[in-house]
C-alpha positions as CSV (number, residue, x, y, z in Angstrom):
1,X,15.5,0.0,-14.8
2,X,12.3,1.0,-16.7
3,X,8.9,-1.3,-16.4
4,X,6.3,-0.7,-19.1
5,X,2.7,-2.4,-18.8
6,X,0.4,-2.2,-21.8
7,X,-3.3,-3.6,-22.3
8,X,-2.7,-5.8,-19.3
9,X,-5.7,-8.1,-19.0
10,X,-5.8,-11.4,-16.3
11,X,-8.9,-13.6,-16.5
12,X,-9.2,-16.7,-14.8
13,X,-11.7,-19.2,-15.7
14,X,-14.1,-20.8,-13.5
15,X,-16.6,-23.6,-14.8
16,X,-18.3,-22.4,-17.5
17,X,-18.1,-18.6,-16.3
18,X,-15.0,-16.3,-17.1
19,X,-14.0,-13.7,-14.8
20,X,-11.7,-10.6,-16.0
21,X,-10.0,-9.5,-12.9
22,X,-8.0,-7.0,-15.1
23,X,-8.7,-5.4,-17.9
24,X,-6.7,-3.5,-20.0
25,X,-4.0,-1.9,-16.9
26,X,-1.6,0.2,-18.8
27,X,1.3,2.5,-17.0
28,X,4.8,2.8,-16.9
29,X,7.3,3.0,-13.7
30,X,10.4,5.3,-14.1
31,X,13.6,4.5,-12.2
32,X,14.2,5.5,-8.9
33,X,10.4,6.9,-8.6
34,X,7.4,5.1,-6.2
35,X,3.5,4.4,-8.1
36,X,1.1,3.5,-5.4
37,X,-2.1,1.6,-6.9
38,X,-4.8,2.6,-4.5
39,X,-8.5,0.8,-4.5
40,X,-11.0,-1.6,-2.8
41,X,-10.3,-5.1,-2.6
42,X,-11.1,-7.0,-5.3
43,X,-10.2,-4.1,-7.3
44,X,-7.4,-6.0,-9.4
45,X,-4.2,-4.3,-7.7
46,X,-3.0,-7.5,-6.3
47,X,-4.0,-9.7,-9.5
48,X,-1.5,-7.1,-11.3
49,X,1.3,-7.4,-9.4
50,X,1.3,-11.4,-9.3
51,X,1.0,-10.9,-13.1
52,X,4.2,-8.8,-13.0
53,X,5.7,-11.2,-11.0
54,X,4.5,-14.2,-13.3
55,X,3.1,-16.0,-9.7
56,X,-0.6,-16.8,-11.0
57,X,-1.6,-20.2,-12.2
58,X,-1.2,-20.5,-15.7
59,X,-3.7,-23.5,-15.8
60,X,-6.1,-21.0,-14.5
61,X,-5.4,-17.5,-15.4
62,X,-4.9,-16.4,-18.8
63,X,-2.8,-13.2,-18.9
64,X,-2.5,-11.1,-22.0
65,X,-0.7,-7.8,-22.8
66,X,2.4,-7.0,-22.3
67,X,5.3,-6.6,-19.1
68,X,8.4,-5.1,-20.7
69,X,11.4,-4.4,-18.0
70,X,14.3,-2.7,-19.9
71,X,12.4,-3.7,-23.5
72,X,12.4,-7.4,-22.2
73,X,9.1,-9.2,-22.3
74,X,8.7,-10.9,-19.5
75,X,4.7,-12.3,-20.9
76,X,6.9,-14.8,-23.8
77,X,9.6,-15.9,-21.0
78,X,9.8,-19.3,-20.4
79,X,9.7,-20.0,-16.9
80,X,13.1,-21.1,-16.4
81,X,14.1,-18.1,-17.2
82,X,11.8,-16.0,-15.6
83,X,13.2,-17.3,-12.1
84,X,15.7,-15.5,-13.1
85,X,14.3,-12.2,-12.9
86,X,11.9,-13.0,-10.0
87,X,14.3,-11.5,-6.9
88,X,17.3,-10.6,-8.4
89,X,15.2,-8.0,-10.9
90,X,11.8,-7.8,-9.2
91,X,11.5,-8.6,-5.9
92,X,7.8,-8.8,-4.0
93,X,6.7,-8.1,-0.3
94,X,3.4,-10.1,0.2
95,X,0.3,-8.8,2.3
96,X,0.4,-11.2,5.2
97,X,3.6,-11.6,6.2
98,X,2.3,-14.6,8.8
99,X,0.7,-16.3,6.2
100,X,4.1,-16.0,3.8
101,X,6.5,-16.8,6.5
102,X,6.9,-20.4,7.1
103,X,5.7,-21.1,10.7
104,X,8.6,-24.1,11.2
105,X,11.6,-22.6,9.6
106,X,13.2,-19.5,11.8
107,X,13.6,-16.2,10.2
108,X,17.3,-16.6,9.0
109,X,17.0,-19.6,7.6
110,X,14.0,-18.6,5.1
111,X,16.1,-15.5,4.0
112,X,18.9,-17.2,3.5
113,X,17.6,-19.9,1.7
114,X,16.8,-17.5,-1.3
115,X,20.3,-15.7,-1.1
116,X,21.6,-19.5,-1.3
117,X,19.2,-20.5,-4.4
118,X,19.8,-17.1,-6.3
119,X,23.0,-15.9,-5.2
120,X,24.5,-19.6,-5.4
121,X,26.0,-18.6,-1.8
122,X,27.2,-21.0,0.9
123,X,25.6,-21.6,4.2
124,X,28.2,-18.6,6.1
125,X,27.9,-16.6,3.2
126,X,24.3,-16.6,3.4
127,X,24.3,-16.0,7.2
128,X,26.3,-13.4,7.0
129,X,23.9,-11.4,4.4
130,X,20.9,-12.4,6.2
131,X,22.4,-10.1,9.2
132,X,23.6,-7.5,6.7
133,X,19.2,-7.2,5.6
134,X,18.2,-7.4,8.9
135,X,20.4,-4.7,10.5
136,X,19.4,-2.5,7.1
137,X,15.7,-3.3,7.5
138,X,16.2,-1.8,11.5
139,X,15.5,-5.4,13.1
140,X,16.6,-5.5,16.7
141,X,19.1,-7.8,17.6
142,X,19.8,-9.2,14.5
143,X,22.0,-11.9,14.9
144,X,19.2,-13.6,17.8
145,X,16.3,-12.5,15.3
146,X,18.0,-15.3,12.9
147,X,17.1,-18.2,15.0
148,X,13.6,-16.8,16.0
149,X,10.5,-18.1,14.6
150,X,7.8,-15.9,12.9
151,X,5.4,-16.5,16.0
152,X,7.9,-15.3,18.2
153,X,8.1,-11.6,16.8
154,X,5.7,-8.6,16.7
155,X,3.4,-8.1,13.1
156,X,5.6,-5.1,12.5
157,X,9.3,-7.4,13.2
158,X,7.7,-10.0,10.6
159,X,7.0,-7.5,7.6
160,X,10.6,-6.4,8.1
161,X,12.1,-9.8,7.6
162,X,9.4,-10.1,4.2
163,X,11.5,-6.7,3.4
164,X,14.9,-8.0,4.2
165,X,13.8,-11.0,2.0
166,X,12.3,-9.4,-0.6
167,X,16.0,-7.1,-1.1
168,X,18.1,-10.4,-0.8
169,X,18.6,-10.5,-3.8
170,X,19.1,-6.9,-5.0
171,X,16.0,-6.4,-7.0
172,X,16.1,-3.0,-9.2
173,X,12.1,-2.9,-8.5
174,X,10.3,-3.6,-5.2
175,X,6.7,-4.6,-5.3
176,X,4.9,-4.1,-1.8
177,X,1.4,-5.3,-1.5
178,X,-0.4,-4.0,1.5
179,X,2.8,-4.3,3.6
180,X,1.2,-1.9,6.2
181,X,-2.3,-3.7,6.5
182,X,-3.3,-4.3,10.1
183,X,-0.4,-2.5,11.4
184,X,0.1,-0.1,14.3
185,X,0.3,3.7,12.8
186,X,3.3,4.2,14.6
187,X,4.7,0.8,13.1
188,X,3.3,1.7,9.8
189,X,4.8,5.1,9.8
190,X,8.3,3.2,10.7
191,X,7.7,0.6,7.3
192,X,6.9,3.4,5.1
193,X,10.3,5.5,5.9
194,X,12.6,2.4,5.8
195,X,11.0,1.6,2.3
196,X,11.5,5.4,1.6
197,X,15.1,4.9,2.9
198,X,15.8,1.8,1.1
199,X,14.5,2.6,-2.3
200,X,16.7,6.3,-2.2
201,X,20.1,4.2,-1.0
202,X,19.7,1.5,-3.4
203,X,18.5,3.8,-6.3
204,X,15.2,1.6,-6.8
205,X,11.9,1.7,-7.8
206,X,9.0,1.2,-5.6
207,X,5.4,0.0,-6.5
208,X,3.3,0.2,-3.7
209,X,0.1,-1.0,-3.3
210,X,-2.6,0.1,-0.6
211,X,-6.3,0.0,0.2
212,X,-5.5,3.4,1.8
213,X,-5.0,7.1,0.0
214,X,-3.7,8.3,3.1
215,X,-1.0,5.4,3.1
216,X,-0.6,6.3,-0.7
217,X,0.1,10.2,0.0
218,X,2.9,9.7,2.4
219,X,5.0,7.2,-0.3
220,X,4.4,7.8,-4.1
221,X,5.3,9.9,-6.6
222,X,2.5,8.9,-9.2
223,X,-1.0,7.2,-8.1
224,X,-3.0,4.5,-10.0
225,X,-6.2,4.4,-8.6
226,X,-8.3,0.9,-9.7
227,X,-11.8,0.0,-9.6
228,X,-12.9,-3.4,-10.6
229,X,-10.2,-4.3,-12.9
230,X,-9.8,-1.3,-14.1
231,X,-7.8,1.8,-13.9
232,X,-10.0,4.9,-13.7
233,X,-7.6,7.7,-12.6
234,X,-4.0,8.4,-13.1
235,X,-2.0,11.1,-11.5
236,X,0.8,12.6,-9.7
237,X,-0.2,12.2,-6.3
238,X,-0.6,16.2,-5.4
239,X,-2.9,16.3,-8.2
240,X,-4.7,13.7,-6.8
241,X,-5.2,15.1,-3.4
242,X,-5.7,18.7,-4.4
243,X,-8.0,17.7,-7.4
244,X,-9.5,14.5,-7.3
245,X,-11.5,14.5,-11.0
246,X,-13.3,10.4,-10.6
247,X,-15.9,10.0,-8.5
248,X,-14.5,6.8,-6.9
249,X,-11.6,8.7,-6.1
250,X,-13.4,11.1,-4.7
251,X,-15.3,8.4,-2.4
252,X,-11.9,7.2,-1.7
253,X,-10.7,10.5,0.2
254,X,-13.9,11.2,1.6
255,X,-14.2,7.8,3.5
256,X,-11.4,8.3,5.5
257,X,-12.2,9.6,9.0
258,X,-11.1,13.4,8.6
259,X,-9.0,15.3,11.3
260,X,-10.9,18.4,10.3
261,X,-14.2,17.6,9.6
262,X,-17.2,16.7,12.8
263,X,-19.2,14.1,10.7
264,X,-22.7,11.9,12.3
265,X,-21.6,9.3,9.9
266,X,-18.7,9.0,7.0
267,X,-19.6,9.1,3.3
268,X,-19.1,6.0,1.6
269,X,-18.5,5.3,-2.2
270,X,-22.2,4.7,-3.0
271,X,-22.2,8.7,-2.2
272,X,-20.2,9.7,-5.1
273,X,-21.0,7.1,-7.6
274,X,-23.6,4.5,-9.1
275,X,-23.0,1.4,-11.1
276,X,-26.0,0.9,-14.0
277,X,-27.0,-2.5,-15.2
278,X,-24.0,-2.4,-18.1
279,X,-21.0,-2.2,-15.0
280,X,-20.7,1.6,-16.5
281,X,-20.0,4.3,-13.7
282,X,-22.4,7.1,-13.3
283,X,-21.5,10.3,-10.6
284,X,-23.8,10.9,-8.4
285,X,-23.1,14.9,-9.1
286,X,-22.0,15.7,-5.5
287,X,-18.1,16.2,-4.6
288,X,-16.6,15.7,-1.7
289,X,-17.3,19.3,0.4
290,X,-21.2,18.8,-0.6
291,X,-21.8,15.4,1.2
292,X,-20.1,16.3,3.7
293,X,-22.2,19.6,4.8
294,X,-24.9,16.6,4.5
295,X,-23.7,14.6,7.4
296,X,-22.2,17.4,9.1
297,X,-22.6,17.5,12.9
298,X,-22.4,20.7,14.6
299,X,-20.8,21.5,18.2
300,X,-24.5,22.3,19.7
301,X,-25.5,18.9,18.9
302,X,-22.1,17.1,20.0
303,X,-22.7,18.8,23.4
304,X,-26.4,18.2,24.2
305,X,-25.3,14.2,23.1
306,X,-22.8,14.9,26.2
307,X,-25.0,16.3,28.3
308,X,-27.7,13.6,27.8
309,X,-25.2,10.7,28.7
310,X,-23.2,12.3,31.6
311,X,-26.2,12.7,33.7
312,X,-26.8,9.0,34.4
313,X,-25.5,7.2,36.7
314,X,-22.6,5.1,35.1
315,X,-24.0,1.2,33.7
316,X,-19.8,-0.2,34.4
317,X,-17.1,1.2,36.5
318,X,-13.3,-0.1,36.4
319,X,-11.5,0.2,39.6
320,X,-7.9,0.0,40.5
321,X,-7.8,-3.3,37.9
322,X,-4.7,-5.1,37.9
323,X,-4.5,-8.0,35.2
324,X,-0.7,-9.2,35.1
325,X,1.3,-12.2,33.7
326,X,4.0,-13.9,35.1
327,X,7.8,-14.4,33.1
328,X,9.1,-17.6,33.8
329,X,12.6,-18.6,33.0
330,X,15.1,-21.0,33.1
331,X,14.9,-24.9,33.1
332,X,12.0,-25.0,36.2
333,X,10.5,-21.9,34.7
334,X,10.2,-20.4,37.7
335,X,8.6,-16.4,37.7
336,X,10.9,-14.0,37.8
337,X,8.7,-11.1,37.4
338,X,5.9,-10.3,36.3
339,X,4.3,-8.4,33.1
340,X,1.9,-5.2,34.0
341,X,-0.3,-5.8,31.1
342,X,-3.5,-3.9,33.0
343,X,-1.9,-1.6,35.9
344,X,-4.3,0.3,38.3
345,X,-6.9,1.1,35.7
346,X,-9.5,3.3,36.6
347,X,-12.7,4.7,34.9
348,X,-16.6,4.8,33.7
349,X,-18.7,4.1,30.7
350,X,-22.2,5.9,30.8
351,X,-25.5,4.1,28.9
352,X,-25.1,4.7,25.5
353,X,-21.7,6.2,25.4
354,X,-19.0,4.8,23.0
355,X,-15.3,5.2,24.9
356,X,-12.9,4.5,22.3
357,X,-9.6,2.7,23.7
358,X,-6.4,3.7,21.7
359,X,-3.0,2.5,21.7
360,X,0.5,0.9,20.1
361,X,0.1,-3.1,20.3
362,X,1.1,-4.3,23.8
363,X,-0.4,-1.4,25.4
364,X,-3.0,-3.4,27.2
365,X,-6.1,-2.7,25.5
366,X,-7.0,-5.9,23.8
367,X,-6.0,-7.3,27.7
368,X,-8.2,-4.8,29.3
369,X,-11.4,-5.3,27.4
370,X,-11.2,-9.4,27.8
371,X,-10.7,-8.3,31.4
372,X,-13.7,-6.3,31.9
373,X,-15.6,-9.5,30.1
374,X,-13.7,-12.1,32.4
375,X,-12.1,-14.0,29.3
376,X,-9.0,-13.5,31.3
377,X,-9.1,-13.7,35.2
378,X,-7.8,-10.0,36.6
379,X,-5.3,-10.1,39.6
380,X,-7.0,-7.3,41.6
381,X,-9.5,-4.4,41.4
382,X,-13.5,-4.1,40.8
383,X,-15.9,-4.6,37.7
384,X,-18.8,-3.1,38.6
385,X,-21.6,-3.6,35.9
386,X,-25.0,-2.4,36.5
387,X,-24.0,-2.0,40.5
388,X,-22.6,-5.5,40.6
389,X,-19.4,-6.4,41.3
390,X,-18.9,-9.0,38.7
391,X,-15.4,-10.3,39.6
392,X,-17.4,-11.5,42.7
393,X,-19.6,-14.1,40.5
394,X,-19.0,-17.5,40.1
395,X,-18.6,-19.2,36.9
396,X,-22.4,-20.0,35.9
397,X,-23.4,-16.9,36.7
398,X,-20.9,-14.7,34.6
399,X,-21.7,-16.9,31.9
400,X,-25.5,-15.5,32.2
401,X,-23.8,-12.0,33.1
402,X,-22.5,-12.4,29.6
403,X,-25.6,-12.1,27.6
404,X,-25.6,-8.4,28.6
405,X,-21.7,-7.9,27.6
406,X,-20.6,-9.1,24.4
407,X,-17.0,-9.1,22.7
408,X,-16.9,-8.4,18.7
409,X,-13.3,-10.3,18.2
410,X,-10.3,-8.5,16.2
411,X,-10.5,-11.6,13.6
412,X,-14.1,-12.0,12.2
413,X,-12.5,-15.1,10.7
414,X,-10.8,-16.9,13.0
415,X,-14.3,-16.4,15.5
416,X,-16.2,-17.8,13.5
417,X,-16.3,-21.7,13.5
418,X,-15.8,-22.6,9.8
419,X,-17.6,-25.9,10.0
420,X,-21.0,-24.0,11.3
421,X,-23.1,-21.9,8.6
422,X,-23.1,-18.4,9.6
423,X,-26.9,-18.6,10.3
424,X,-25.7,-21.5,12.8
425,X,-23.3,-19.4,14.4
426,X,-25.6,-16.5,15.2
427,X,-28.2,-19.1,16.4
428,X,-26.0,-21.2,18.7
429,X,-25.5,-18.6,21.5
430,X,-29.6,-18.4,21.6
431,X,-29.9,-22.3,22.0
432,X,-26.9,-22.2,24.9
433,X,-29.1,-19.6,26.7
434,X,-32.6,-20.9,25.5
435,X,-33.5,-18.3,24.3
436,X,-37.0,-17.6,22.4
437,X,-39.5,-20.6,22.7
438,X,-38.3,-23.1,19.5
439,X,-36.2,-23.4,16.6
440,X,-38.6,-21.5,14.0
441,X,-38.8,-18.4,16.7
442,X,-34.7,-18.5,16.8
443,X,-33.9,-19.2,12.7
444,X,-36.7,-15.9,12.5
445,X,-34.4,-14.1,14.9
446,X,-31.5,-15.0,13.1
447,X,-33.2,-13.6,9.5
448,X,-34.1,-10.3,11.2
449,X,-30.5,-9.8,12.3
450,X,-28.8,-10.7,9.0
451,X,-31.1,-8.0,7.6
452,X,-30.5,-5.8,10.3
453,X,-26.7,-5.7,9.5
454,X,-27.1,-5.5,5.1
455,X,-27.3,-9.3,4.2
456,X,-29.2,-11.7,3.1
457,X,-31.5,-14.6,3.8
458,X,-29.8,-16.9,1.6
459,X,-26.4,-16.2,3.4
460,X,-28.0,-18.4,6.3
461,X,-26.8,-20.9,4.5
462,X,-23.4,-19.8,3.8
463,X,-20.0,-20.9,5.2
464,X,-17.4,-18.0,6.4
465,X,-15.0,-18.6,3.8
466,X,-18.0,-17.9,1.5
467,X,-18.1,-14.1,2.4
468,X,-15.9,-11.3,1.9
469,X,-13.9,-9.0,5.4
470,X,-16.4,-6.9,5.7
471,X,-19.4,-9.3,5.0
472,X,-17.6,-11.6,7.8
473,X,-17.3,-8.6,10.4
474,X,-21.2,-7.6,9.7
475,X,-21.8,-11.7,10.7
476,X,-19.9,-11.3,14.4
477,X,-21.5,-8.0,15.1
478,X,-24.9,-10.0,14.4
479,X,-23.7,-12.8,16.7
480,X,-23.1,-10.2,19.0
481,X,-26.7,-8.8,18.7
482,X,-27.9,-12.5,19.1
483,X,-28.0,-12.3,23.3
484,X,-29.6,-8.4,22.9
485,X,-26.4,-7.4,24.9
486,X,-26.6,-3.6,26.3
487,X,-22.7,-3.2,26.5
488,X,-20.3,-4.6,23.4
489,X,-16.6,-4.3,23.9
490,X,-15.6,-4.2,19.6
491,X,-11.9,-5.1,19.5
492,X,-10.0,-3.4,16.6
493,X,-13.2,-4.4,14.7
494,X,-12.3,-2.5,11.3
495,X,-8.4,-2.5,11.7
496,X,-8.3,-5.1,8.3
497,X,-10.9,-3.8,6.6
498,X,-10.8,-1.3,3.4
499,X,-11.1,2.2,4.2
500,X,-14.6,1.9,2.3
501,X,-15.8,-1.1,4.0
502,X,-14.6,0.0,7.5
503,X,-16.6,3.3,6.7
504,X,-19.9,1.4,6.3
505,X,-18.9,-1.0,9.8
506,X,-18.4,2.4,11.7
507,X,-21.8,3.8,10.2
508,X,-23.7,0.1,11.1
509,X,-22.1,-0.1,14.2
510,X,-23.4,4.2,15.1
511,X,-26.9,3.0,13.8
512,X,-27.4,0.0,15.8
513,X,-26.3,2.0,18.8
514,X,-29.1,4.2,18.7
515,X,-31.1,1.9,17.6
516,X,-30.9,-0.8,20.6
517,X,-29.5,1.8,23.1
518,X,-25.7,0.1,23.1
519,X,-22.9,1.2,25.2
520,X,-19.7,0.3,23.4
521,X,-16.0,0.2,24.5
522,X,-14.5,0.7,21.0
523,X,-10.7,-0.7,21.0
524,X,-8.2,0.5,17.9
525,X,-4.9,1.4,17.1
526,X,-6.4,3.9,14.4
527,X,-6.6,7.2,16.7
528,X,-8.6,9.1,13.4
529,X,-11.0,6.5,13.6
530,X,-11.7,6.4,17.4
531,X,-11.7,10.4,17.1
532,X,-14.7,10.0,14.7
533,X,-16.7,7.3,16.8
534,X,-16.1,7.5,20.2
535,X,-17.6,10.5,22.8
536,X,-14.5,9.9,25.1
537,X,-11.2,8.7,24.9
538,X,-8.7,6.8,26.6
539,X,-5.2,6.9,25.3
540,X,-2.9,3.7,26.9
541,X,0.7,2.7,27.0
542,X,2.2,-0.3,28.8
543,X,-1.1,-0.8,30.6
544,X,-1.5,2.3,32.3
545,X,-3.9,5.1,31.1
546,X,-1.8,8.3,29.6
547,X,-4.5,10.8,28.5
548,X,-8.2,10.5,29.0
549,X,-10.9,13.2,27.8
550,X,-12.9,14.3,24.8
551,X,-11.4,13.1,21.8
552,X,-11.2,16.1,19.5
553,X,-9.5,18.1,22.4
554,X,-7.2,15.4,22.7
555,X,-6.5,14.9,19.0
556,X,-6.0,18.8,18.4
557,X,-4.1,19.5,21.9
558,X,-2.3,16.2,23.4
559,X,-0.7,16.8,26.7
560,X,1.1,13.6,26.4
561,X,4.6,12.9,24.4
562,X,2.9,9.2,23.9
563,X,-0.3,10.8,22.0
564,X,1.4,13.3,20.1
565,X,3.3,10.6,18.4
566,X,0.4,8.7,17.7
567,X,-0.9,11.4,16.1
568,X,1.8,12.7,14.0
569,X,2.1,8.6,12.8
570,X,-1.7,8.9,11.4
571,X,-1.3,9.1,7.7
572,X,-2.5,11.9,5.9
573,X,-2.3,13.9,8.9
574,X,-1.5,17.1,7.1
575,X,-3.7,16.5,4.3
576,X,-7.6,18.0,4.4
577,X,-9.0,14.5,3.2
């Protein structure tokens, strides 16, 4: 089954201003091949693929073009009969499979409810099919995964039900829009090869959609790359790795924490490109090797960096720390054993030293850093920070301990309080430890730090839902800064973000390090990104450390089965970019 797009536009109307979202998308998908569409958010790939799907309000979006699937225009369908080709002909995996996943009906029962309504199955027929996706989509236990709820399974479980739902109904063409976002690399690697597997069974077509060209290279055949509504390069994806010709491409690959190259900080788009007062792109004239010699860091300098941190005496020192959870069962829930989350952890963090944490979900590192920060109570072991035991403190005096040891949450969102202006939230820790003499000196502090981290004074006055991911993550790392901390534990800080906008965070994040003499603990699943941040390295699995030691060492030579897998998940890994 063929899908032609041509002149695709998608404006929506807001007030008395028009925004064009899309303009003029044209490409085709052949049968049984995979087109990723590759760019920034807000870049118009997921505005295209609800047009495909016909899912955008058509009260306030006005679509135009044409959507031909085997020479029928889908555009001049009414929508009755458009239901009809929605699943059974084109079926969609959505970006946040929490969010799509109804958090009161259990797994089965949501898939089967769209076999029943397009299949016009019974309740046992339906069942039954719902096992039939979930064994092909590789869920364990299938049959008890039916009556589980979507809180009850890991991120990874939950976008393979949205796959087992999204192929109920047999679809010819699979849209997937960001179905790896957020995920583990090992779990990523595990979604891209059973939508690999699933598309060459079935004899499907794939389009797959990603903020990530390293995502992108593993999957497609063909690549779309999009910058603000429009497509700006189109090629097979070789062509695009070994010859990138736009610079936003270009920006694209070089973004990317490389496995190859030793960088001080990572280029960003503004690198490769400028934007003139028309929206018309002009290059900046450099390619990719060119800005990278510019930021290049050498060995010499890597090691006298070493050498200056590992002569101090360490600021905090984890020893022997135990933090574990009991598993209670049965009617009295009684504990029957008891989860290792942190076991007999041991190590150092030096002044001004960044000691990336790295591991699968469930390894213990999220755990282990609220730990260290006394968010949750550990069972046993020291926490010596600034040659004080803090696990020895009572209440009102961690809280004070806390000024100097600051958490950047995984969730810039969900942190911040949405009924508080962001200028509010960064001021409210300085008023609950009365800080600075009155309210003029603290709103002045506030100012500083929003310029500090690349916003603006009027964003005092802004809400969070106001801002974009990466505007919201700059906000909590100000928040952070609030209390003039000298140790910040960031917790998969960038995980969510665009590869672009995660590239300016990491270069912030370097900056303000020097610049107020920060020690960070930097927590991620991404081990390419921790290579290119961190001075040391910790690698965990189920709570115990597995490998610990200089990041590029570990990252070219891995002693452990658990790191080389890691690694070989990383996509792109083969790829110079």
């Amino acid at each position: 089954m063929s899908l032609k797009v041509d002149r695709l536009s998608v404006s929506f109307k807001t007030g008395n201003t028009v925004f064009n979202a899309v303009k003029e998308v044209s490409f085709e998908l052949q049968p049984g091949k995979v087109l990723g569409i590759v760019g920034e958010s807000g870049s118009g790939k997921s505005v295209t693929s609800l047009a495909l799907m016909r899912l955008l309000d058509e009260e306030r979006a006005k679509v135009t073009g044409s959507i031909s699937l085997n020479n029928n225009e889908l555009l001049q369908l009414p929508e009755a009969e458009m239901r009809t080709y929605r699943g059974n002909q084109i079926g969609m995996i959505f970006q946040e499979p929490m969010t799509s996943l109804n958090p009161v009906l259990t797994c089965g029962y949501q898939v089967a409810e769209a076999i029943q309504l397009h299949l016009k199955a019974n309740k046992k027929k339906a069942k039954s099919r719902t096992i039939e996706l979930f064994k092909e989509v590789q869920l364990p236990k299938p049959e008890v995964t039916f009556d589980t709820y979507p809180h009850q399974i890991s991120g990874g479980q939950k976008q393979r039900v949205m796959i087992a739902m999204a192929l109920s109904c047999n679809p010819d063409i699979l849209i997937a829009d960001e179905p790896t976002t957020a995920l583990d690399v090992t779990v990523q690697k595990s979604i891209l090869e059973l939508l690999l597997r699933i598309k060459n069974e079935r004899n499907s077509s794939l389009i797959f959609i990603s903020h990530d060209l390293g995502v992108i290279r593993e999957i497609a055949d063909e690549v779309i790359v999009m910058y603000k509504g429009r497509i700006v390069e189109q090629a097979k994806t070789a062509a695009i790795f070994s010859n990138p010709q736009h610079p936003y491409t270009k920006g694209l690959l070089a973004c990317r924490p490389s496995p190859v190259f030793q960088l001080k900080k990572l280029p960003i788009i503004s690198d490769f490109l400028k934007v003139d007062l028309h929206g018309e792109i002009q290059s900046s004239g450099l390619d990719i090797q060119e800005i990278r010699e510019r930021y290049a860091s050498s060995n010499e300098q890597k090691k006298l960096r070493q050498n200056k941190l590992y002569e101090q005496e360490p600021l905090l020192k984890i020893k022997n720390l135990d933090t574990w959870f009991p598993v209670k069962k049965g009617f009295l829930q009684r504990s029957t054993e008891m989860v290792k989350a942190v076991n007999n952890i041991s190590f150092e963090v030096f002044p001004g030293e960044t000691l990336g944490l790295v591991g699968e979900s469930g390894c213990g590192k999220t755990t282990l850093g609220r730990s260290i920060i006394r968010l949750i109570e550990p069972n046993h072991g020291k926490i010596i920070f600034k040659n004080q035991d803090i696990l020895s403190l009572p209440a009102n005096e961690m809280r004070r301990m806390r000024k100097k040891m600051q958490l950047i949450f995984q969730d810039p969102y969900s942190s911040l309080n949405p009924k508080l202006t962001v200028g509010n939230s960064i001021l409210e820790p300085m008023e609950v430890h009365q800080l600075y003499a009155n309210p003029q000196q603290r709103k002045k502090k506030v100012l500083e730090l929003l310029d500090r981290v690349n916003l603006l004074p009027e964003h005092f006055n802004r809400y969070p839902h106001e801002f974009s991911g990466g505007q919201r993550q700059r906000i909590v790392i100000a928040r952070a800064l609030a209390l003039q901390p000298e140790f910040l534990i960031c917790d998969e800080s960038v995980s969510a973000l665009d590869v672009s906008v995660q590239a300016q965070v990491l270069n912030l994040l370097k900056e303000l390090q020097q610049e107020f003499n920060l020690t960070y603990i930097f927590i991620s699943h991404d081990l390419s990104v921790v290579k290119h941040i961190a001075d040391r390295m910790i690698v965990m699995n189920k709570g115990e450390i597995v490998e610990m030691g200089d990041p590029d060492q570990i990252y070219h030579h891995p002693k452990e089965a658990y790191t080389q897998k890691l690694i070989a998940s990383i996509p792109g890994t083969n790829y110079p970019f």
